[in-house]
C-alpha positions as CSV (number, residue, x, y, z in Angstrom):
1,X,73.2,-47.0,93.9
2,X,71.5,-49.8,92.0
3,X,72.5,-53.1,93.2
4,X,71.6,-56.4,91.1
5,X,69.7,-59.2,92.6
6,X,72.4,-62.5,92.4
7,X,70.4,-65.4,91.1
8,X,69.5,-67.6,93.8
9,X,71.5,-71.0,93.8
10,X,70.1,-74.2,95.4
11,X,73.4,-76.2,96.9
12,X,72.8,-79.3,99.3
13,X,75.0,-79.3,102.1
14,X,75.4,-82.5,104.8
15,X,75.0,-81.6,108.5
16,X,77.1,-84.2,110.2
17,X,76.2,-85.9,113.3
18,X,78.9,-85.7,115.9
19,X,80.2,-88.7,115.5
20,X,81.2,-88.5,112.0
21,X,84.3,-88.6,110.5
22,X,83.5,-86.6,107.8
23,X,82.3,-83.9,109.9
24,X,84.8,-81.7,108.6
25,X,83.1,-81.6,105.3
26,X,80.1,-80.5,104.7
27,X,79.9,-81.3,100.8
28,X,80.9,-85.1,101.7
29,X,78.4,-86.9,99.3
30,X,78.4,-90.8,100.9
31,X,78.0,-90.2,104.9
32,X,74.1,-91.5,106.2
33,X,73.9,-88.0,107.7
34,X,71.2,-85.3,107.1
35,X,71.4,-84.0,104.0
36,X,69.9,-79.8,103.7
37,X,69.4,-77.6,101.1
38,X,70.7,-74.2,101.0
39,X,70.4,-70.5,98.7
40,X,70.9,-67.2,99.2
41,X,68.4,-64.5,98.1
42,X,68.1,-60.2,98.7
43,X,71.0,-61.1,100.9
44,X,69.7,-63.3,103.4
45,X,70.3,-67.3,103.4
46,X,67.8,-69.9,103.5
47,X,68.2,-73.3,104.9
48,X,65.5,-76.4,104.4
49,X,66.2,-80.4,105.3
50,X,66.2,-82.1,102.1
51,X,64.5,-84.9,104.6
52,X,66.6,-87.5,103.0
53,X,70.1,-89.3,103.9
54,X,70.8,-89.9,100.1
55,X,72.9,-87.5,98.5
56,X,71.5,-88.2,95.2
57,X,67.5,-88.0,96.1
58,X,69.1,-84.5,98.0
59,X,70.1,-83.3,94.3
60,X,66.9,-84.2,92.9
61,X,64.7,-82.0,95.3
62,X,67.5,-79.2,94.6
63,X,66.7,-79.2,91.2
64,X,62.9,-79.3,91.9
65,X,63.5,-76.3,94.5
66,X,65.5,-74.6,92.0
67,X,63.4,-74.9,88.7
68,X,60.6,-73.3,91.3
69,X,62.7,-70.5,92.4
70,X,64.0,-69.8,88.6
71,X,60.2,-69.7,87.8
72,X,59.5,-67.1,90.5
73,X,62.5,-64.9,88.8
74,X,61.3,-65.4,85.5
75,X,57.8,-63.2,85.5
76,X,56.0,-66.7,84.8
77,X,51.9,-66.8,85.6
78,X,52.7,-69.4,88.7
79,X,52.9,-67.3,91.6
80,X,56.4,-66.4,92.3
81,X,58.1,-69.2,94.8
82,X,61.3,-67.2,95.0
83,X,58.6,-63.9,97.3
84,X,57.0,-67.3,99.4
85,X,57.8,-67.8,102.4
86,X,58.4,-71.6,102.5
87,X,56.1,-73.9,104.3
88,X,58.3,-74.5,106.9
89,X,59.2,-70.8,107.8
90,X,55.0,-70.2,107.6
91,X,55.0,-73.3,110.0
92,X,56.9,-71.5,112.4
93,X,55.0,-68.3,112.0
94,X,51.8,-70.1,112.4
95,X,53.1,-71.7,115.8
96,X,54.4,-68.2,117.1
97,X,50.8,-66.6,116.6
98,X,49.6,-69.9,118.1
99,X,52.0,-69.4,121.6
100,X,51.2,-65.1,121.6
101,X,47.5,-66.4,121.9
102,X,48.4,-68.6,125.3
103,X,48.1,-72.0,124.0
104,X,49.2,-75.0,126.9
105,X,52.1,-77.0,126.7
106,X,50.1,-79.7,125.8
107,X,48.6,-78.0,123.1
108,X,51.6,-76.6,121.5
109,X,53.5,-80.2,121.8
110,X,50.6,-81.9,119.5
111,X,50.6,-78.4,117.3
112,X,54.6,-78.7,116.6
113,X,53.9,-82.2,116.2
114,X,51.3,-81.7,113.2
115,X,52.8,-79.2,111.9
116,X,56.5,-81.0,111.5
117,X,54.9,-84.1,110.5
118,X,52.8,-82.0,107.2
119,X,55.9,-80.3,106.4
120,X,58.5,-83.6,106.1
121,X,55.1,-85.1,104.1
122,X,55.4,-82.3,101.7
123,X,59.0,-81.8,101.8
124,X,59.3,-85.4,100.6
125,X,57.2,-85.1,97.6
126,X,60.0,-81.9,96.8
127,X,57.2,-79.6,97.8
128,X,58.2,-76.2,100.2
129,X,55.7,-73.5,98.9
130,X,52.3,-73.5,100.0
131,X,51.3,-72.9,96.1
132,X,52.7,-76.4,96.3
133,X,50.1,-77.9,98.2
134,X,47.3,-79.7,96.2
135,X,44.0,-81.3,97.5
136,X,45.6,-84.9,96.5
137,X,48.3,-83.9,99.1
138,X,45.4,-83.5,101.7
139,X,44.0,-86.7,101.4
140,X,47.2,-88.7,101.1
141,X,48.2,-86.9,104.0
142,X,45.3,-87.7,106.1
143,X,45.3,-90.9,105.0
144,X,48.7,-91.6,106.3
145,X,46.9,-91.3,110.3
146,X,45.2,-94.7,109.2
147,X,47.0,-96.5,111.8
148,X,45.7,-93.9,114.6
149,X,43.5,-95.9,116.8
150,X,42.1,-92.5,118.1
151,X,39.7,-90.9,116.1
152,X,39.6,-88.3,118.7
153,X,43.7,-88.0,117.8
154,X,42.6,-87.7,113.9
155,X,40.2,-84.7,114.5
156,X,43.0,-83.0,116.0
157,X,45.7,-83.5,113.9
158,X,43.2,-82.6,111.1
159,X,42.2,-79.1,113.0
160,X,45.6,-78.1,113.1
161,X,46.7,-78.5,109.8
162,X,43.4,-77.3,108.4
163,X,44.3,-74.3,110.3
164,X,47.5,-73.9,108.7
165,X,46.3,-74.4,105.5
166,X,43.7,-71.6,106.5
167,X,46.6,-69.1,107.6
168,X,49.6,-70.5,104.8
169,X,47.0,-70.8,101.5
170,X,45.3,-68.3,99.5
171,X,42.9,-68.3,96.7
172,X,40.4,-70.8,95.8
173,X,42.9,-73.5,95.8
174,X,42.7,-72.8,99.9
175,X,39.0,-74.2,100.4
176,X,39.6,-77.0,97.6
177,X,42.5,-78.5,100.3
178,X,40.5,-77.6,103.3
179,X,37.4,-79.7,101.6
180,X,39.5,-82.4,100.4
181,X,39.9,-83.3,104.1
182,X,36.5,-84.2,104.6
183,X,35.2,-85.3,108.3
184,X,36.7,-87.9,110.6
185,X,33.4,-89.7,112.2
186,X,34.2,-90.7,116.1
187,X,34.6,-94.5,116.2
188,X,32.0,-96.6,118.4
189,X,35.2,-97.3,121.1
190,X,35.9,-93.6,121.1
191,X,32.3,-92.3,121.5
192,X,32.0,-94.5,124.3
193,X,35.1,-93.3,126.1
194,X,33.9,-90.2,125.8
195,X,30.1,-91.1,127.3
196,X,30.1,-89.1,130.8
197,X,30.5,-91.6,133.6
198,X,29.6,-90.2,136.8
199,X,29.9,-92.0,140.1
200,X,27.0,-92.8,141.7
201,X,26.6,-92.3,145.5
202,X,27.7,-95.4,146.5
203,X,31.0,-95.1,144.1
204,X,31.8,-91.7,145.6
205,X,31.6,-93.0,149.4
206,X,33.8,-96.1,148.5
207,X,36.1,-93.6,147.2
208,X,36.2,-90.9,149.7
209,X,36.4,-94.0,152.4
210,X,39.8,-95.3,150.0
211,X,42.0,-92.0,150.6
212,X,43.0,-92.5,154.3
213,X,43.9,-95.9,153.2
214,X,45.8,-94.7,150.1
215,X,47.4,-91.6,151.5
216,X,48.0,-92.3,155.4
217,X,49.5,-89.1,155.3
218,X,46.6,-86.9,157.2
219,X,47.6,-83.7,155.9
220,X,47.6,-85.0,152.3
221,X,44.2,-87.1,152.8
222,X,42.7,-83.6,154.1
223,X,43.6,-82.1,150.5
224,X,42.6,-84.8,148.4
225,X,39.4,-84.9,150.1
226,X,38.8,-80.9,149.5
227,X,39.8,-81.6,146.1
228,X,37.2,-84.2,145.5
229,X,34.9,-82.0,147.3
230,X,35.1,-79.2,145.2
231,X,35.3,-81.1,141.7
232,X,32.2,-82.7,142.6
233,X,30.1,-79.7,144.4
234,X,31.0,-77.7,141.3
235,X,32.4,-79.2,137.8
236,X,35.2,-77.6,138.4
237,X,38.0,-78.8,135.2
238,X,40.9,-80.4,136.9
239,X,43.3,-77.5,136.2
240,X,41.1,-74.6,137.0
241,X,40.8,-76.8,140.7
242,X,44.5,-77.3,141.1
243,X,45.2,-73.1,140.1
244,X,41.9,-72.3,142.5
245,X,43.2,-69.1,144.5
246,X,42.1,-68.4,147.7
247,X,40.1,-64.8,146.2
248,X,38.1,-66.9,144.0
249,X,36.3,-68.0,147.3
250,X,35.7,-64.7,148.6
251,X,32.3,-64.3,150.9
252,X,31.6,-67.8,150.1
253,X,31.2,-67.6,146.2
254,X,33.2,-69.1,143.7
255,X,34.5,-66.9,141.2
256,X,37.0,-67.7,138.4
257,X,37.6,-66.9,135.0
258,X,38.0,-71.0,133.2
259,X,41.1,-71.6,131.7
260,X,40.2,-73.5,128.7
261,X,37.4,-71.0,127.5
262,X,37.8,-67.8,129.0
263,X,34.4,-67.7,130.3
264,X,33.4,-66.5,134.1
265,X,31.9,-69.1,136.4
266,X,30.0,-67.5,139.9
267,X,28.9,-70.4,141.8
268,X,27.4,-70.6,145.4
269,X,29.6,-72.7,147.8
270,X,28.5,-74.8,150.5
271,X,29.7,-73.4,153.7
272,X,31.1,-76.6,154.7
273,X,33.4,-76.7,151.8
274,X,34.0,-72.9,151.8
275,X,35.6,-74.0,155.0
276,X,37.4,-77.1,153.8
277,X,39.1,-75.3,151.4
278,X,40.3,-72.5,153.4
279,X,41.4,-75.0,156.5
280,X,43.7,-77.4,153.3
281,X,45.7,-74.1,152.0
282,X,48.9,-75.0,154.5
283,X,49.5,-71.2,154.7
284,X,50.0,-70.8,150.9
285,X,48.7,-67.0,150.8
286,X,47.6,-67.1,146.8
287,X,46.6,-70.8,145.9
288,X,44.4,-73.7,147.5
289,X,45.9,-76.4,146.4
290,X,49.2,-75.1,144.3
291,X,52.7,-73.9,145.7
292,X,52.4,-71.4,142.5
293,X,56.3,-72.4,142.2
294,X,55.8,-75.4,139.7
295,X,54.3,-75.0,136.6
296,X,50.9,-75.7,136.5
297,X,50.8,-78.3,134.1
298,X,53.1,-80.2,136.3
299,X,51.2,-79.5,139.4
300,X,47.7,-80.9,137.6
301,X,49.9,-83.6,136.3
302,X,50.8,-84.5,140.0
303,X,46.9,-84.4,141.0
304,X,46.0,-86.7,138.2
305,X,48.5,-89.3,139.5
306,X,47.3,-89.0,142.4
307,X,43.9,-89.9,141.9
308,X,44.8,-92.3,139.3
309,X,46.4,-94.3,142.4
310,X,42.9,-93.7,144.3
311,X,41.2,-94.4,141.9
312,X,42.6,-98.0,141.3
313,X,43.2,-98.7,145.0
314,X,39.0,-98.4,145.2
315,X,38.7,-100.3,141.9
316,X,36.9,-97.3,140.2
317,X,39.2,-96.5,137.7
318,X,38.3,-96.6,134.6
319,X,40.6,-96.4,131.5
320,X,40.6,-92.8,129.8
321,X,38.2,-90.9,132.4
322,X,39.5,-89.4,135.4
323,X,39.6,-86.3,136.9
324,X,36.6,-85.6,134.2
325,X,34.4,-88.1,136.2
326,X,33.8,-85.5,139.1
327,X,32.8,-82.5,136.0
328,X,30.2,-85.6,135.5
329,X,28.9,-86.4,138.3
330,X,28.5,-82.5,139.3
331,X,26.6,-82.8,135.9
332,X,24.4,-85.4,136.5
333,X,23.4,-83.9,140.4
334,X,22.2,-80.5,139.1
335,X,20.6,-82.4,135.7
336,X,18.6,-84.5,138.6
337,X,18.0,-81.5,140.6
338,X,15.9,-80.2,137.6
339,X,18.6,-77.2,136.2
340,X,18.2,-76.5,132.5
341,X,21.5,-77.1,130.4
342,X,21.3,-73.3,129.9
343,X,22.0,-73.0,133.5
344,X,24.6,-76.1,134.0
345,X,26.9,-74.5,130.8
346,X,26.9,-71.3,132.7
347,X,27.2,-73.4,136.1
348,X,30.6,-75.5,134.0
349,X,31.8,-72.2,132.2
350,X,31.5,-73.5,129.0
351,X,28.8,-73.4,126.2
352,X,25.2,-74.9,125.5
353,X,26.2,-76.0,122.7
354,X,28.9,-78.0,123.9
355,X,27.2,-79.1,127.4
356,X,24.2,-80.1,125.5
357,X,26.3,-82.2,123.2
358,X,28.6,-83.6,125.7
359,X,25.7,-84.2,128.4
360,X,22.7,-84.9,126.2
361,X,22.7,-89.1,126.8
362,X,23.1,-88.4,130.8
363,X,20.2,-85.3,130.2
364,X,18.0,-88.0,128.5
365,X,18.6,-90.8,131.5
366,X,17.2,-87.8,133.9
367,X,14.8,-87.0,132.2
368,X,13.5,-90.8,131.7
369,X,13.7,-91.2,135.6
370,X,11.9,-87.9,136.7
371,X,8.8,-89.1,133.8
372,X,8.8,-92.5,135.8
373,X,8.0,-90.8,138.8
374,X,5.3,-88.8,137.2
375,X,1.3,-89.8,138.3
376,X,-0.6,-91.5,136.4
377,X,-3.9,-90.9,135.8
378,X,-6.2,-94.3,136.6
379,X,-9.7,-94.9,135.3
């Protein structure tokens, strides 16, 4: 049986907060509550936040929304908005592909983040497709991160939603946004933050020396000394350390698979701290340094708290490195021991590319002292 397709009909709606008293009525007009738009299409209902408290403004972006639909319907040239998913329900597919690929926590609370924060901006300018989106919208959008101190923050913010754009946007349009959002240079405070600081000798036995003092607790001072250990003896990331199991140090070789790239790492272990790390495990028959009860991201948290407290106890913190120091100063021993930065990326699990970019300041230092020591010929 042929069955006609009801013209969809934008309606704004109020969703109440619970305290209210209009709760009852969803169509009140003059509550400060969230007003939402709402129509029904092929039999299934949409819902959208008008992203205004303002019943009128709310009526002005149903109109908008429903001229866009009506134009979908009508066989116009624009692409039809009423077959779009909007931006919001792309949003949320793009952030389900995003978890199925094992993104962290972290990751997926900056992603959400993004991603709600583009679709209010558009929402507000009574844009909900992704034909919607124009190049002006990417630059007014970026430039609304001008009071970001972090340029570090910027980049990311602008990765993610030049991802989206990437998965939601089609056409030429699609690289017109993704070049409108240009290139966020570092700032001189951030590319200094992120210079690799490793401790020198000294720093490390003032440190090692603090954690009886800081942790009295011998059975915790035992573990916070392996960990140090083992960061330093081999770049280990701070969350591939804390999740170290107990196989990955079979026959006296380190073997895990990093968690950030994916890549292997084999390393050679000092038998001293093959035997460290065995002696620390308290009986835990999977892990080193983690109950594997927690989730991980809390457990590294811990760890990073932790040293932190170490950290300032010895008067060697400094603000924005930590755990990262000991990836550097395992950096900065094998750079000094003469080991290419072929061999240290494959040492760190991670890439030339990136070890040479991270590393190349601390390569060029090493290199400077080892041509210092070089003879010279006298006449």
């Amino acid at each position: 049986m042929f069955r006609l397709s009801r013209k969809p009909v934008v309606t704004v709606f109020v969703r109440h907060a619970g305290s209210c008293k209009f709760a009852e009525d969803e169509s009140y007009p003059r509550c400060d509550c969230a007003k939402w738009l709402r129509w029904s299409l092929n039999g299934r209902q949409h819902r959208i936040a008008a992203h205004t408290r303002t019943w009128g403004l709310a009526e002005e972006k149903a109109q908008e929304l429903q001229r866009r639909l009506d134009a979908g319907e009508s066989g116009s040239a624009a692409t039809p908005a009423a077959a779009q998913p909007t931006i919001a329900a792309l949003a949320a597919t793009f952030m389900m592909r995003k978890l199925s690929e094992g993104i962290s926590p972290a990751t997926e609370r900056k992603l959400r983040y993004h991603l709600d924060g583009f679709e209010k901006f558009m929402a507000a300018r009574s844009k909900f497709f992704p034909a919607d989106i124009t190049a002006t919208d990417a630059v007014e959008f970026k430039a609304s991160w001008v009071t970001w101190k972090s340029s570090v923050t910027r980049q990311k913010a602008q990765q993610n939603i030049r991802g989206f754009v990437r998965f939601a946007c089609r056409g030429d349009r699609r690289q017109e946004i993704l070049d409108a959002f240009g290139k966020i240079k570092a700032s001189r405070a951030d590319s200094e933050r992120l210079e690799p600081k490793p401790f020198t000798e000294a720093e490390l036995e003032k440190l090692l020396a603090q954690v009886p003092v800081t942790f009295p607790d011998a059975v915790k001072a035992a573990r916070i000394t392996a960990l140090i250990h083992c960061m330093v003896s081999t770049g280990l990331a701070i969350r591939d350390t804390v999740q170290l199991e107990i196989k990955s140090l079979h026959g006296g070789q380190l073997r895990i698979k990093r968690q950030k790239t994916e890549k292997a790492v084999t390393q050679r272990l000092d038998p001293a701290l093959h035997r460290e790390l065995l002696a620390v495990t308290n009986g835990n028959p999977k892990y080193v340094f983690w109950n594997g009860t927690s989730l991980g991201e809390s457990a590294t948290g811990l760890w990073q708290a932790d040293l932190r407290n170490l950290m300032e106890d010895a008067g060697l913190w400094i603000k924005g490195n930590l755990s990262h120091r000991f990836r550097d100063t395992a950096v900065d021993f094998w750079l000094g021991a003469g080991c290419s930065m072929t061999e240290i990326a494959a040492l760190l699990g991670d890439t030339v590319t990136v070890v040479e970019k991270h590393y190349a300041n601390l390569a060029s230092k090493r290199m400077e002292d080892r041509l210092a020591k070089l003879p010279v010929r006298s006449w």
